[in-house]
C-alpha positions as CSV (number, residue, x, y, z in Angstrom):
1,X,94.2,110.2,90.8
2,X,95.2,109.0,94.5
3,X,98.2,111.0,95.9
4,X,101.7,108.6,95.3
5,X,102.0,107.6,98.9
6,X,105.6,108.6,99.0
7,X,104.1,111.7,99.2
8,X,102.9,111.2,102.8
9,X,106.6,111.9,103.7
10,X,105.7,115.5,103.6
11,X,107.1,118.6,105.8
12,X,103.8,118.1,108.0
13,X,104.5,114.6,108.6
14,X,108.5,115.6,109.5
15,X,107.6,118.1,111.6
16,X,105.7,115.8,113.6
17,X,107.7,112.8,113.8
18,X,110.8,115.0,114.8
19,X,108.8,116.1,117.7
20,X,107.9,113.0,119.1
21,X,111.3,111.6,119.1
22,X,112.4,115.2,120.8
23,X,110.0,114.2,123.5
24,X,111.0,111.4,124.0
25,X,115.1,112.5,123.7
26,X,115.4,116.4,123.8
27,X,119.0,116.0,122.6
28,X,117.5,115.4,119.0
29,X,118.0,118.3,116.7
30,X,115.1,118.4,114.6
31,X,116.5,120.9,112.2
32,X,119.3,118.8,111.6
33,X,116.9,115.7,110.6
34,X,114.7,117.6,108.7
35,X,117.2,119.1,106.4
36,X,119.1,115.3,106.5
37,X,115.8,114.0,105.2
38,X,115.3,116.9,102.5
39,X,118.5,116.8,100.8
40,X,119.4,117.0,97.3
41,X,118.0,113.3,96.2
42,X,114.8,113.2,98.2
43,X,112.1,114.5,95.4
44,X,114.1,111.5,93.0
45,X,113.3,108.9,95.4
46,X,110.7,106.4,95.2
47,X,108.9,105.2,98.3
48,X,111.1,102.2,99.4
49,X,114.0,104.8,98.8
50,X,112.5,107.6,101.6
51,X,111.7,105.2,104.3
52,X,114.9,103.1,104.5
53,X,116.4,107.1,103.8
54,X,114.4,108.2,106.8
55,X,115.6,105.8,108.6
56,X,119.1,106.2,108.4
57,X,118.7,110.1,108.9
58,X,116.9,109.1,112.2
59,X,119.9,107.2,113.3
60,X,122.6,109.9,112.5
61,X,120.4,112.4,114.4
62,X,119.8,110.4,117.6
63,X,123.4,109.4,117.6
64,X,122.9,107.0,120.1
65,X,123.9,103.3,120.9
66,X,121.6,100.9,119.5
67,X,119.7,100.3,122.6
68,X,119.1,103.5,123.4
69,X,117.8,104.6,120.1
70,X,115.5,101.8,120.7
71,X,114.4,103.2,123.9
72,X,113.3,106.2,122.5
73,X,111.6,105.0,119.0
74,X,109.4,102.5,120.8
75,X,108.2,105.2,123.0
76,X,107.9,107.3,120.0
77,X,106.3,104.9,117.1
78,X,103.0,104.6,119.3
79,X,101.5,108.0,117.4
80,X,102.4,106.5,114.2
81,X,100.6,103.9,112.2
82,X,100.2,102.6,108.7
83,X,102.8,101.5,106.1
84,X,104.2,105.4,106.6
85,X,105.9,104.3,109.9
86,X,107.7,101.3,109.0
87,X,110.7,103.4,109.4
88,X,110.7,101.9,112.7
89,X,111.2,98.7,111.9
90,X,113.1,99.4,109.2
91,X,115.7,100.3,112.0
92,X,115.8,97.2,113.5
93,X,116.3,95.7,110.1
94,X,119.2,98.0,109.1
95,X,121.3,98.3,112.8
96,X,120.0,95.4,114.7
97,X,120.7,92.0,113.1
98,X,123.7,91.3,115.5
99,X,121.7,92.2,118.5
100,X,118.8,89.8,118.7
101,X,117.0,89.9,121.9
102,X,116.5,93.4,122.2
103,X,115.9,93.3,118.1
104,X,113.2,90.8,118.2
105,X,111.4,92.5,121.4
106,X,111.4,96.0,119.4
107,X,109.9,94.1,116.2
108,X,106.8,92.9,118.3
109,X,106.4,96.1,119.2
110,X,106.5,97.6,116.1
111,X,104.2,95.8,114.8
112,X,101.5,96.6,116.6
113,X,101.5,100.3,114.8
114,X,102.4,99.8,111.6
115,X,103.9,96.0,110.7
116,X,107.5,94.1,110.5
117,X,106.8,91.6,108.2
118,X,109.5,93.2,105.7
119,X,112.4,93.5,108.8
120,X,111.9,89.8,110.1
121,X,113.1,88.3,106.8
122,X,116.8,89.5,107.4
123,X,116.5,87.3,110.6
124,X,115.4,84.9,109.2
125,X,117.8,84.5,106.8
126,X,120.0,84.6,109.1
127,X,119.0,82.0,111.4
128,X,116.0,80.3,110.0
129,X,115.2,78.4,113.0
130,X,115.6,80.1,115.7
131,X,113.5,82.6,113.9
132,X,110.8,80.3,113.2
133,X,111.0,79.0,116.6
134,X,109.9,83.1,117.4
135,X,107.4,83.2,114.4
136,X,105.6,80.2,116.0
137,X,105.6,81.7,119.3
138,X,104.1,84.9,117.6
139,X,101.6,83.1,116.6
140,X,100.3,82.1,119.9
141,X,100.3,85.9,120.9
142,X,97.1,87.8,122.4
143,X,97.7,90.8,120.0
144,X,96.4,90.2,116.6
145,X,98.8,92.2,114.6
146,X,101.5,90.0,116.2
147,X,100.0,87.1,115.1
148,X,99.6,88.3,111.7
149,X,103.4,89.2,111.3
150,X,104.1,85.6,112.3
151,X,102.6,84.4,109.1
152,X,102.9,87.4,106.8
153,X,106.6,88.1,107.9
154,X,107.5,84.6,106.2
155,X,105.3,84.2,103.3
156,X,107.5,82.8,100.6
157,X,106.5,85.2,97.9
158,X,105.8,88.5,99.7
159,X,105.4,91.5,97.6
160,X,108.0,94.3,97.6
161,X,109.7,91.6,100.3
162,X,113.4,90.1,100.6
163,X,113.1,86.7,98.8
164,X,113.3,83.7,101.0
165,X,114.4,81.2,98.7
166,X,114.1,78.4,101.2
167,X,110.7,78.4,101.6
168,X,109.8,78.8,97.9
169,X,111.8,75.2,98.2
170,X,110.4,73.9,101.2
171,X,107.8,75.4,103.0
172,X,107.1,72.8,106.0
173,X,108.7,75.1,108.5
174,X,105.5,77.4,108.2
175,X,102.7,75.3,108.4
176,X,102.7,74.7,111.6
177,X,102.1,78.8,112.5
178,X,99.4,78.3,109.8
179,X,97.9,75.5,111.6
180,X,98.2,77.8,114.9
181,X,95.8,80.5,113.2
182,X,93.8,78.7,110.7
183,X,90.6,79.9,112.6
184,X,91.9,82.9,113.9
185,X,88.6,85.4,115.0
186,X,90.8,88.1,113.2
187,X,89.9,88.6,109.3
188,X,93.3,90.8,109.2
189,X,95.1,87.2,110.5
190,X,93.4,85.1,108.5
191,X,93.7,87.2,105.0
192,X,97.7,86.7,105.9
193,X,97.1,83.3,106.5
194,X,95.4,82.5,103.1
195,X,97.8,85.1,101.1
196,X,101.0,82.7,102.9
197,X,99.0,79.4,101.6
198,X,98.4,81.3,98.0
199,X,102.0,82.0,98.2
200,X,103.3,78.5,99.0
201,X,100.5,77.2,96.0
202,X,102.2,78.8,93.5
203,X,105.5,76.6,94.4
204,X,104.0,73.7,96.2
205,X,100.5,72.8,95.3
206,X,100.5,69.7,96.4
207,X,101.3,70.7,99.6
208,X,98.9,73.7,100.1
209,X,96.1,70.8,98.8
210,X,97.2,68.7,101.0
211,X,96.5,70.8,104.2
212,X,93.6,72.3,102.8
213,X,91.5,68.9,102.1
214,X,92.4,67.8,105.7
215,X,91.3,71.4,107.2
216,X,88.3,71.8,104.9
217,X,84.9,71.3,106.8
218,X,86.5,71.5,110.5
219,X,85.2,75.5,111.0
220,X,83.7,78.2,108.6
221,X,86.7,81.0,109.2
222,X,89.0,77.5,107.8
223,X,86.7,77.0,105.0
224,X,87.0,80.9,104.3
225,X,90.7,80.6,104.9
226,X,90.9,78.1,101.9
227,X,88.8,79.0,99.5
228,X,90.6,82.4,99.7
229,X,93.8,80.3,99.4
230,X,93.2,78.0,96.8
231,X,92.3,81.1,94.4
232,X,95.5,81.0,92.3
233,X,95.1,76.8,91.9
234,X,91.5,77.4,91.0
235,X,92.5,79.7,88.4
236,X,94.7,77.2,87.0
237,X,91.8,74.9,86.6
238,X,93.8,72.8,89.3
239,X,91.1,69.7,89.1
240,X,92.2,69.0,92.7
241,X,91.2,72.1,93.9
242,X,87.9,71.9,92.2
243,X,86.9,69.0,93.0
244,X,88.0,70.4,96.9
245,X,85.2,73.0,96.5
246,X,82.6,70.4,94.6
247,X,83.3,71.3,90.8
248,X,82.6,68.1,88.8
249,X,84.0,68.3,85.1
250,X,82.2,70.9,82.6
251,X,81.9,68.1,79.8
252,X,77.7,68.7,80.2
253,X,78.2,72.4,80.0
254,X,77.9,74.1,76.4
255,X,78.2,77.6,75.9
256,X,75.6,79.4,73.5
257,X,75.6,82.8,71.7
258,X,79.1,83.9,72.6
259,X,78.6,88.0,71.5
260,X,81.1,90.9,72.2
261,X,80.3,94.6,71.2
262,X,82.2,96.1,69.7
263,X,84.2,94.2,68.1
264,X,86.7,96.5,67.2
265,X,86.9,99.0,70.7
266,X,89.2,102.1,71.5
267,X,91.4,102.3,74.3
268,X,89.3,103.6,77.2
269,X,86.2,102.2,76.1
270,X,84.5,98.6,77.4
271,X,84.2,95.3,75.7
272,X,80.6,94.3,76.4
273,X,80.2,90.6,76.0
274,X,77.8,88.1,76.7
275,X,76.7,84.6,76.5
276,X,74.6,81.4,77.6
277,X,75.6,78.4,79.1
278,X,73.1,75.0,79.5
279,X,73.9,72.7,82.4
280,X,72.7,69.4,80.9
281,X,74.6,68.1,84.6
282,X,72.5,70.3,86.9
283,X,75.9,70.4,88.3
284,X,77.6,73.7,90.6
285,X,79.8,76.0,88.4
286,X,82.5,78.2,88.5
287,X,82.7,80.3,85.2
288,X,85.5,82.6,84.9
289,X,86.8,84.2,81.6
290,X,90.1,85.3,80.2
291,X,91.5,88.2,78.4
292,X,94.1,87.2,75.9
293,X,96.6,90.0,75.9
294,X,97.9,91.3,72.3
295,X,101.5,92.3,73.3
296,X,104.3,94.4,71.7
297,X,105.3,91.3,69.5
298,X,102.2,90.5,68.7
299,X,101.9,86.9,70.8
300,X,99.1,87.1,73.6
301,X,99.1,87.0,77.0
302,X,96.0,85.5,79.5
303,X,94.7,86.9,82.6
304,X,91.6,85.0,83.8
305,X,88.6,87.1,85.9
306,X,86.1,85.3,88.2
307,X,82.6,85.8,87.2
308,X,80.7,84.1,89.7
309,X,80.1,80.3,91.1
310,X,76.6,79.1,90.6
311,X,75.4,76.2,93.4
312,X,71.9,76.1,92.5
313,X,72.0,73.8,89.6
314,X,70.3,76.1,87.7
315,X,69.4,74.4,83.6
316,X,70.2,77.2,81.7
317,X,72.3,80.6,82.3
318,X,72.5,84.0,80.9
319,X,75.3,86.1,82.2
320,X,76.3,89.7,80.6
321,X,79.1,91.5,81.5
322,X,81.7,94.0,80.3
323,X,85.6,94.5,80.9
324,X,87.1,98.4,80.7
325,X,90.4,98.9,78.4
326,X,91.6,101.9,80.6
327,X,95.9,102.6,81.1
328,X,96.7,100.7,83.9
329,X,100.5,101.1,85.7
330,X,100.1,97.2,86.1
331,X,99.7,96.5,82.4
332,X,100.8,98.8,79.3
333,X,98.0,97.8,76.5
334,X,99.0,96.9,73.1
335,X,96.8,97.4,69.8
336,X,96.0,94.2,67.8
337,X,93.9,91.4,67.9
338,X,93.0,90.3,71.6
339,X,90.5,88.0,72.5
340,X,88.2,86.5,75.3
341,X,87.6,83.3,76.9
342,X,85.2,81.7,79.2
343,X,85.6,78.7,81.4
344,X,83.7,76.4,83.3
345,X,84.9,74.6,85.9
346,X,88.4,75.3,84.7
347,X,87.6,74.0,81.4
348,X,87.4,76.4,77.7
349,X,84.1,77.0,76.5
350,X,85.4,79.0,73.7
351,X,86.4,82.0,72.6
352,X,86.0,84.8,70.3
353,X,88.5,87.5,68.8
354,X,88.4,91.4,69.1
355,X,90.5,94.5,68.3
356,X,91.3,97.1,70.5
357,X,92.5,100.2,68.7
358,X,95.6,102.5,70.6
């Protein structure tokens, strides 16, 4: 099993952040941090908890004014990278929201190391437009990782994120960054750029649909850019969306020979199922199936998985597959009666039960 990332935020990592900020101000007693950091409540905090604690032992050490201790973390952050060292945002986002210019110029460069799409959202709350007026301008920059925080930082349903209620409501205020990157030559942009039009579906779909039927077919990185976007709509057998993507109706399509093994599984094993379908349409397909979740009350809950989309008009199918029941931290299993799925095009095919066994 992966090491908890929270763990990163170990003595090693300490040691060396304590001596880049000594470097940079040999005033800083890294002692003092270091024990700061370590106190009594460190090994009970969770991830979010150590970096917003770092941060705040960072600014009792320094000590300084709030300009100053900008001066010496921007110097400092370029030997750190990754979601480890958002610490240094995180300062702008916790002592800088009355001091905008100098805040906004530390974010950008922030963000070139590790990323301030969490500490823009208190700014933008703040002052929506003058903030969007900056995210725009972002996304015009010649550094790609600046660019990308002007459409992750206000994605309307960013994980782990601030909410931004506003934007769940009315999103207009960001499409026009999105239509500044939708062909962006970096995949690291234009992954935030499909993730902020997922976002907005979810709320909005008219209005993601919209923009994507008159983007789709004016350049390939677009096309990618929507398909990627449209994902959640697609799911939802949106018939909008598939028709976007060329995915008549499934009426023609009949499912044969629908088989799972077992039929009565253990947690930890795989449900192998299997099953034919005849295109009587010759037409393109997207088959995806479901898992219907037995849960503690005994109701189900669905989660649909993509199996593939077929565009070569292919007659007649076979398609085998199988789906692991392992612990997940995402999902707590339940026993009972579960049972699977398959669609076409966004339409049932039909299903069959199955029991999984705690």
């Amino acid at each position: 099993m992966a090491e908890p990332l929270k763990n990163s935020y170990n003595k090693t990592y300490m040691d060396k952040l304590a001596a880049a900020i000594h470097r940079e101000h040999p005033e800083f007693n890294r002692r003092a941090f270091k024990r700061r950091v370590f106190n009594n409540e460190w090994e009970a905090m969770e991830l979010k908890q150590r970096l917003s604690h770092i941060t705040v032992c960072l600014h009792k050490t320094l000590a300084l004014p709030y300009g100053k201790a900008l001066t010496v973390l921007k110097k400092a952050s370029v030997h750190f990278g990754g979601y480890e060292a958002m610490f240094f945002p995180d300062y702008v986002e916790q002592y800088g929201l009355q001091t905008w210019q100098s805040s906004i110029k530390a974010l950008e460069h922030f963000t070139r190391y590790s990323s301030s799409e969490f500490a823009v959202r208190p700014f933008i709350l703040q002052d929506t437009d003058r903030m969007m007026a900056q995210m725009l301008s972002w996304s015009e920059h010649s550094n790609y990782h600046v660019r990308r925080l002007s459409s992750e930082g206000c994605r309307p349903r960013l994980p782990w994120a601030m909410a931004l209620p506003a934007f769940k409501q009315n999103p207009q205020a960001i499409f026009p960054i999105l239509d500044n990157l939708c062909a962006d030559e970096s995949l690291y942009v234009r992954k935030s750029v499909a993730n902020n039009l997922n976002d907005i579906s979810k709320d909005n779909p008219e209005l993601v649909l919209q923009w994507c039927e008159y983007r789709y077919g004016e350049h390939p990185l677009t096309d990618w850019i929507i398909k990627r976007a449209c994902r959640t709509l697609l799911k939802q057998g949106n018939a909008q969306a598939l028709q976007l993507f060329g995915y008549p109706s499934a009426k023609p399509v009949k499912l044969h020979k629908l088989m799972l093994q077992p039929e009565r599984l253990k947690l930890g094993e795989s449900l192998k199922f299997s099953f034919q379908l005849s295109n009587l349409a010759s037409a393109p397909l997207r088959v995806e199936y479901a898992i219907h979740f037995c849960k503690k009350n005994g109701s189900t809950s669905a989660k649909k998985f993509h199996l593939f989309d077929n565009h070569n008009s292919q007659l007649k199918l076979e398609i085998s597959k199988q789906h692991p029941f392992k612990p997940l931290s995402t999902r707590t299993l339940h026993a009972g009666k579960h049972a699977l799925e398959v669609f076409v095009n966004g339409e049932s095919k039909g299903r069959k039960t199955f029991i999984l066994d705690i």
